[in-house]
C-alpha atoms as one frame of an Amber mdcrd trajectory, in Angstrom:
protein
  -7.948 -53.982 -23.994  -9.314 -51.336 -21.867 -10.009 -52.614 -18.119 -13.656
 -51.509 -17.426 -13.263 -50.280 -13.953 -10.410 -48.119 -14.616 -11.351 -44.340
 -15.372 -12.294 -43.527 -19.089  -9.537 -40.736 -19.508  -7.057 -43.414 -19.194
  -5.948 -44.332 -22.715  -4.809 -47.517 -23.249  -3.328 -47.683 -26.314  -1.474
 -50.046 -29.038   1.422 -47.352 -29.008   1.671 -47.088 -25.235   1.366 -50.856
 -24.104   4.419 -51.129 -26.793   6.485 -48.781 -25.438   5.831 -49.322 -21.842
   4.208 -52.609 -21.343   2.648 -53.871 -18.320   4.319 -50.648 -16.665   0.799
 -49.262 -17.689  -1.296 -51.884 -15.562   0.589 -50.708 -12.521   0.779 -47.055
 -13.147  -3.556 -47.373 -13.789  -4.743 -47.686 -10.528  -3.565 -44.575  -8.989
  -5.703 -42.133 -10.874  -8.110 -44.364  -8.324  -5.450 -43.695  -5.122  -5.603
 -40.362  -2.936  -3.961 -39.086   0.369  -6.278 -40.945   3.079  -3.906 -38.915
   5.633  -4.576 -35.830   4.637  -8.272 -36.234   3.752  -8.650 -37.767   7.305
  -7.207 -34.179   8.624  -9.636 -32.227   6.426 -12.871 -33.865   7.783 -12.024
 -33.666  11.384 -10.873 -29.904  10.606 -14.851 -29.779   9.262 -15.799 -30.517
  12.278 -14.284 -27.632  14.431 -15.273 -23.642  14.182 -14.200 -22.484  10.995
 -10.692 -21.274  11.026  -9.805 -23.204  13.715  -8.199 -26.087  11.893  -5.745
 -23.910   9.716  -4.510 -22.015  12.745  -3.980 -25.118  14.477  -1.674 -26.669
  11.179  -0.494 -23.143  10.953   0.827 -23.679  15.007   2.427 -26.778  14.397
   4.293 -26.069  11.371   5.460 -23.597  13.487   6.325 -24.577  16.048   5.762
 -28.225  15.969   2.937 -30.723  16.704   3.961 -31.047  20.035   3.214 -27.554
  20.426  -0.413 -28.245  20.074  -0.674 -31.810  21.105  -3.403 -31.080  23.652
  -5.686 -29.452  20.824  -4.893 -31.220  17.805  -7.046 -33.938  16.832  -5.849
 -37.690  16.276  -5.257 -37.563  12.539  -3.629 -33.993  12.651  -1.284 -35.149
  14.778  -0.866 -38.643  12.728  -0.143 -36.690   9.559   2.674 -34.931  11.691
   4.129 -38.021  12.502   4.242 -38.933   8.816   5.830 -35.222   7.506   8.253
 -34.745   9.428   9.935 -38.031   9.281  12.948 -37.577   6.695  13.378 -40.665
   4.777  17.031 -41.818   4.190  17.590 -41.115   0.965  17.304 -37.134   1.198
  20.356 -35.756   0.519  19.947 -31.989   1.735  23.257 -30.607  -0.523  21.583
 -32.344  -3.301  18.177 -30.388  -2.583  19.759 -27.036  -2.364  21.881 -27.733
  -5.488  18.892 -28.221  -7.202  16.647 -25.513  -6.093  20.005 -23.080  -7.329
  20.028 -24.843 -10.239  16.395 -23.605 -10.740  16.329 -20.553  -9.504  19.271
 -19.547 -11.313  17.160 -20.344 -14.567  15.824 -16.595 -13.580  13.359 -15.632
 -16.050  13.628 -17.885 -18.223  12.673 -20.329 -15.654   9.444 -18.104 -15.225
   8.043 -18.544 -18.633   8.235 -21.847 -18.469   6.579 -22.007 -15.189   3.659
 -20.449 -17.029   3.786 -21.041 -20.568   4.710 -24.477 -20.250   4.441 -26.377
 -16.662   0.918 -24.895 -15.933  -0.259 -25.072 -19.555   0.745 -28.873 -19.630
  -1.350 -29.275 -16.486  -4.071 -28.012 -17.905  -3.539 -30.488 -21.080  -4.483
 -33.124 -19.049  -8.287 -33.526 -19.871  -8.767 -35.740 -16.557  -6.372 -33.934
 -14.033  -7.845 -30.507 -15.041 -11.671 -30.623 -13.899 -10.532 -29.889  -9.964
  -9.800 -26.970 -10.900 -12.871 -26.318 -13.424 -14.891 -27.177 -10.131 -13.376
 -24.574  -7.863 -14.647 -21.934 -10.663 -13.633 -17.951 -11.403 -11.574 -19.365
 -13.740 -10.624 -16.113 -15.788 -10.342 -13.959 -12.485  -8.586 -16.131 -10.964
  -6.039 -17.136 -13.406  -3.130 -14.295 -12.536  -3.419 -15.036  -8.865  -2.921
 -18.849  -9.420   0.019 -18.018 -11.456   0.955 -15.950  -8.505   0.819 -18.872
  -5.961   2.072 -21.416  -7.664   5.211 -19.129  -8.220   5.244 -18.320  -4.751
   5.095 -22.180  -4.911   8.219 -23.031  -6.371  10.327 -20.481  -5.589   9.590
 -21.541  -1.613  10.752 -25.304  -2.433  13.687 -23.718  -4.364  15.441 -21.559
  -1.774  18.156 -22.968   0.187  17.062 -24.908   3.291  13.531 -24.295   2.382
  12.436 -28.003   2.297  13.904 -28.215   5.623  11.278 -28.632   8.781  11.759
 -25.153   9.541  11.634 -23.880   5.665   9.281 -21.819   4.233   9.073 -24.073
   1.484   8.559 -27.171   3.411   5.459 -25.314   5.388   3.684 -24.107   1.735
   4.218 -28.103   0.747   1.959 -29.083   3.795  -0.556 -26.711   3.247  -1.057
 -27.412  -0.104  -1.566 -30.984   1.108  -4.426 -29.983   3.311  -5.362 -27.692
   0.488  -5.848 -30.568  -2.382  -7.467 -32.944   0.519 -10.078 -30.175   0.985
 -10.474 -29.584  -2.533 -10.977 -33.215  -2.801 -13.697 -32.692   0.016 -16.037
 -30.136  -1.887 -15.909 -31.722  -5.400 -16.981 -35.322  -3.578 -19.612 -33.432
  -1.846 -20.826 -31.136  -5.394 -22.558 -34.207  -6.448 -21.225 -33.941 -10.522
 -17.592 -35.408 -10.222 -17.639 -38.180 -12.306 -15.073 -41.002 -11.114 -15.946
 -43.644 -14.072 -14.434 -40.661 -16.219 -11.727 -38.831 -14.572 -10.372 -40.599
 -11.237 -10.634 -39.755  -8.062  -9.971 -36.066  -7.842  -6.512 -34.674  -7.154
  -5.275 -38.686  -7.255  -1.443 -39.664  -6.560  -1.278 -40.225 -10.364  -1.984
 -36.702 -10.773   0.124 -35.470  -8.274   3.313 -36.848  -9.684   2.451 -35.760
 -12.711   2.786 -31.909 -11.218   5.750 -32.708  -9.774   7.366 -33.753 -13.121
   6.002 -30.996 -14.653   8.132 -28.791 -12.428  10.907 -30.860 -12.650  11.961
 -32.821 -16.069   9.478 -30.991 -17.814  10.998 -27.680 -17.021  14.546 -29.257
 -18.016  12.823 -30.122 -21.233  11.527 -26.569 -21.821  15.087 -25.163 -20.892
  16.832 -27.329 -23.316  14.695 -26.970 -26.142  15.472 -22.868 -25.551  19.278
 -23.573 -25.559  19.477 -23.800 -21.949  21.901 -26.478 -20.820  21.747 -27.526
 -17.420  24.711 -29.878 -16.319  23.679 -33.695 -15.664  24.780 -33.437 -12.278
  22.306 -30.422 -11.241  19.850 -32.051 -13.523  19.592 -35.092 -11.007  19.720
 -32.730  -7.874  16.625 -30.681  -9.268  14.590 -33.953 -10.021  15.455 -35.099
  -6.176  14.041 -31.539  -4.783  10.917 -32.198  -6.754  10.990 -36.312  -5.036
  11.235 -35.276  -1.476   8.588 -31.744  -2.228   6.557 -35.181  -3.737   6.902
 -37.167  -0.491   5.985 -34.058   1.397   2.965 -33.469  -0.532   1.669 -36.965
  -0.321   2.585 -39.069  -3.166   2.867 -43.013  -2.483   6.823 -43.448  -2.589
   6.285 -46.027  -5.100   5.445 -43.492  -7.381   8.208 -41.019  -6.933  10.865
 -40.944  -9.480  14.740 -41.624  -8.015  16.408 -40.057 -10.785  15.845 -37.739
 -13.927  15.350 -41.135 -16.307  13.071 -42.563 -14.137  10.849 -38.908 -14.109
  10.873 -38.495 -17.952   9.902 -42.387 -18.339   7.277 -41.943 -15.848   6.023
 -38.848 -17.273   6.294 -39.677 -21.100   3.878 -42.749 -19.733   1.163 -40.377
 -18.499   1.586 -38.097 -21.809   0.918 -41.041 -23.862  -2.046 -42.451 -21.581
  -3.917 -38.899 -20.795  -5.819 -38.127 -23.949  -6.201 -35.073 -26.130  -7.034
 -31.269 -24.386 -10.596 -30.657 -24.051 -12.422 -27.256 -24.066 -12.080 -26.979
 -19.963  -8.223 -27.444 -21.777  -8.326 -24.536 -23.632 -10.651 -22.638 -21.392
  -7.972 -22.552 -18.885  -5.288 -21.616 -21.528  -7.132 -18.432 -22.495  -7.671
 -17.482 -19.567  -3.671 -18.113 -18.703  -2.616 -15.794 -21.495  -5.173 -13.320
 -21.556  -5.103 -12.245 -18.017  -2.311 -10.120 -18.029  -4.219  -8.171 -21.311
  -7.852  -7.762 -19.006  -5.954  -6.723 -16.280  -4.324  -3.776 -18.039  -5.594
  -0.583 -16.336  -4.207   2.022 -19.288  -4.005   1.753 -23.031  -0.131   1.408
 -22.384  -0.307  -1.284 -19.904  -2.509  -3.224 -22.453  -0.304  -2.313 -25.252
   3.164  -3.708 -22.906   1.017  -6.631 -21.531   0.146  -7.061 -25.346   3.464
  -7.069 -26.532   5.048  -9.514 -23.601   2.134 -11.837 -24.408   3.055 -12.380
 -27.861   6.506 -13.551 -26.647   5.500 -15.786 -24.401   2.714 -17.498 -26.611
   5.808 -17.945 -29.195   7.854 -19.341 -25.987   4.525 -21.849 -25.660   4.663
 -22.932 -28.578   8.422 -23.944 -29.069   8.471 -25.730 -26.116   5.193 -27.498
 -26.391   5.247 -28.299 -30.254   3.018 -26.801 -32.415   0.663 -30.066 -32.528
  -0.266 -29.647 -29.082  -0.120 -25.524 -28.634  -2.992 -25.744 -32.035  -4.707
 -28.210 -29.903  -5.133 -25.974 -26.404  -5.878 -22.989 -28.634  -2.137 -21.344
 -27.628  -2.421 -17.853 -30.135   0.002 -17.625 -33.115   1.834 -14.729 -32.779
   4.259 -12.952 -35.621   7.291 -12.155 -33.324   9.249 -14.995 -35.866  12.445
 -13.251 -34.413  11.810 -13.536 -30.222  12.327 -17.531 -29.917  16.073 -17.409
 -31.778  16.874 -13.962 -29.969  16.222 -15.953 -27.050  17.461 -19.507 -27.470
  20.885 -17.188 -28.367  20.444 -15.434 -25.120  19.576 -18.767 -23.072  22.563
 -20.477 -24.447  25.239 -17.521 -23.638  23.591 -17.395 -19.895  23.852 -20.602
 -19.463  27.397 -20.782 -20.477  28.031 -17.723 -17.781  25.765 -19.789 -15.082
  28.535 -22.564 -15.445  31.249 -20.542 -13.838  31.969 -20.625 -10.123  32.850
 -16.855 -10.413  29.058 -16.067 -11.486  26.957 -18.782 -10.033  26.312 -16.800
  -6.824  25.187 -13.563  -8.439  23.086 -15.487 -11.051  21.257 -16.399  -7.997
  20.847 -13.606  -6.683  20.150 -11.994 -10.132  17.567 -14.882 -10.395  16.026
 -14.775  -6.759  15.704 -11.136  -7.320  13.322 -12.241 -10.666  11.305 -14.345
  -8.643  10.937 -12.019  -5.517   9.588  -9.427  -8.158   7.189 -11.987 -10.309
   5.946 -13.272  -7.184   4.357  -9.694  -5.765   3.046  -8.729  -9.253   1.653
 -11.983  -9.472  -0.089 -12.195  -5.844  -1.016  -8.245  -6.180  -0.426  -7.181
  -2.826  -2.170  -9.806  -1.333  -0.359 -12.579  -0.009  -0.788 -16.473  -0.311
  -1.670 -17.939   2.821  -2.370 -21.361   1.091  -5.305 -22.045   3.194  -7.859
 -24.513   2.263 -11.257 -23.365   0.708 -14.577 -23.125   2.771 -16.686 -22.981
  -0.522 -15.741 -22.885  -4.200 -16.573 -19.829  -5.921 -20.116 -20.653  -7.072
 -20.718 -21.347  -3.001 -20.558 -24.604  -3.529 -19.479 -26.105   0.267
């Protein structure tokens, strides 16, 4: 039976209480559960000219909060102390084996960035309406695709979780970035916590996480894709400590790849069915690259790639759930099997010592490419929003 003060989007039902039991009760409460240290940051940033706050964070990723001891306030300098402690379980080979591991994926690791990691996350009828309230959904939608790759392929360089990484710098900022996002939907006045959570909650949070992590292992083995156990365990303990970084409760975090898919077939089973904001956010996923086209021939390529990718979608997400968010059926029968063949011979190559280094470079090269297409010229900065686009502040 339902418990009435949990969130309405949580789905309690016959079929997941008998598969995961009273595992449910605990996981319930942290749709309810944010990041009090990061949220603390955000307000006193609120409180300074505006601008100043970022450059400060900015300074002390940097260059460290020491740096700017005299100017930062109390809780920036608390959150510091909580970031850049390394708990004892990181294992830094194991975090640069599995950021390889990725990144070797090259394209194919792409496409399932988009066409199934973001379009899962927007599945979630609960976890999606942040995002809804920030607005410019359709413009916007290349450019996030841009970030987030920016993103991942930060987290997944070598050393770039370290305190000095590049990777370990976007992590934090996208911290302060969900805490302020938090800030404005609170203050809109419509978020409705008896139906969705709190916004941007921890339960939501590892649920992105595992999307980038077993769920991408899931995409790459259903395309013939075999990634060996071993590297399959170092990419799921990247995506714990990016997790801790971010600002997940470490109860929460997954310690190994059958702990993540558990924990993340438990939130598939308790999330509910898309919505329209669902497939709202699909369209405007796979359309963008179409309205964007500035010739017939672009369109016609952009077209063309689409179709692939929306066949991609839907044999990695099942064609249940792809009829469900509205993914388009396409009539390239042929493009999944050409690729599954391809996917399978790569990774075959990928497994040899004597290619593993230029697949990475092959594959950084992919990203490096994706990335500045994606962002447009414009780079991410990752800084928190003033306003959402309807001027909400």
């Amino acid at each position: 039976m339902k418990n009435a003060t949990l969130p309405a989007r949580f789905q309690d039902t016959a079929d997941a209480r008998r598969r995961f039991g009273d595992q449910l009760d605990r996981l319930a409460p942290f749709l309810l559960r944010v990041d009090p240290a990061a949220d603390a940051v955000v307000e006193a940033f609120a409180s300074m000219p505006s601008g100043q706050g970022f450059r400060l964070l900015e300074a002390a990723l940097a260059r460290g909060i020491d740096h700017v001891a005299n100017d930062a306030p109390a809780e920036l300098r608390a959150l510091f102390a909580d970031v850049d402690h390394v708990p004892l379980w990181v294992d830094w080979d194991a975090v640069n084996r599995g950021g390889a591991a990725f990144l070797r994926t090259g394209v194919l690791g792409g496409v399932l960035l988009a066409m199934q990691s973001l379009i899962l996350g927007y599945a979630s009828p609960g976890g999606n309406k942040p995002l809804v309230f920030s607005g410019r959904l359709r413009e916007q939608a290349g450019r996030r695709l841009g970030e987030t790759s920016r993103f991942v392929y930060a987290v997944s360089q070598a050393n770039g979780m370290r305190r000095s990484g590049d990777g370990f710098a976007i992590t934090v900022k996208v911290r302060i970035m969900h805490a302020q996002v938090r800030r404005l939907v609170r203050a809109s006045g419509r978020w409705q916590t008896a139906l969705w959570g709190e916004p941007i909650n921890q339960h939501d949070m590892i649920a992105t996480a595992l999307l980038f992590s077993v769920a991408v292992l899931d995409g790459l083995d259903k395309l013939g894709y075999h990634v060996p156990p071993d590297q399959r365990e170092d990419l799921v303990h990247l995506w714990r400590y990016v997790a801790y970084v971010i600002g997940v409760e470490p109860e929460l975090i997954p310690g190994s790849s059958a702990e993540a898919r558990r924990l993340a077939e438990m939130i598939f089973a308790t999330q509910g069915a898309p919505d329209d904001d669902s497939r709202m956010l699909v369209d405007a996923l796979v359309t963008h690259s179409i309205r964007s086209a500035r010739s017939d021939g672009e369109r016609r390529r952009a077209e063309q790639v689409m179709a692939i990718f929306c066949c991609v979608a839907r044999a990695v997400l099942g064609e249940a759930l792809a009829e469900q968010l509205g993914v388009p059926r396409q009539s390239s029968l042929l493009a999944v099997p050409l690729l599954r063949a391809v996917a399978a011979a790569s990774s075959r190559a990928h497994a040899l010592p004597s290619l593993q280094d230029l697949a990475l470079d092959l594959g950084g090269r992919y990203w490096q490419r994706a990335i500045a297409v994606g962002l447009g010229g414009r780079p991410a900065d990752f800084a928190p929003p003033e306003r959402f686009a309807d001027g909400q502040t």
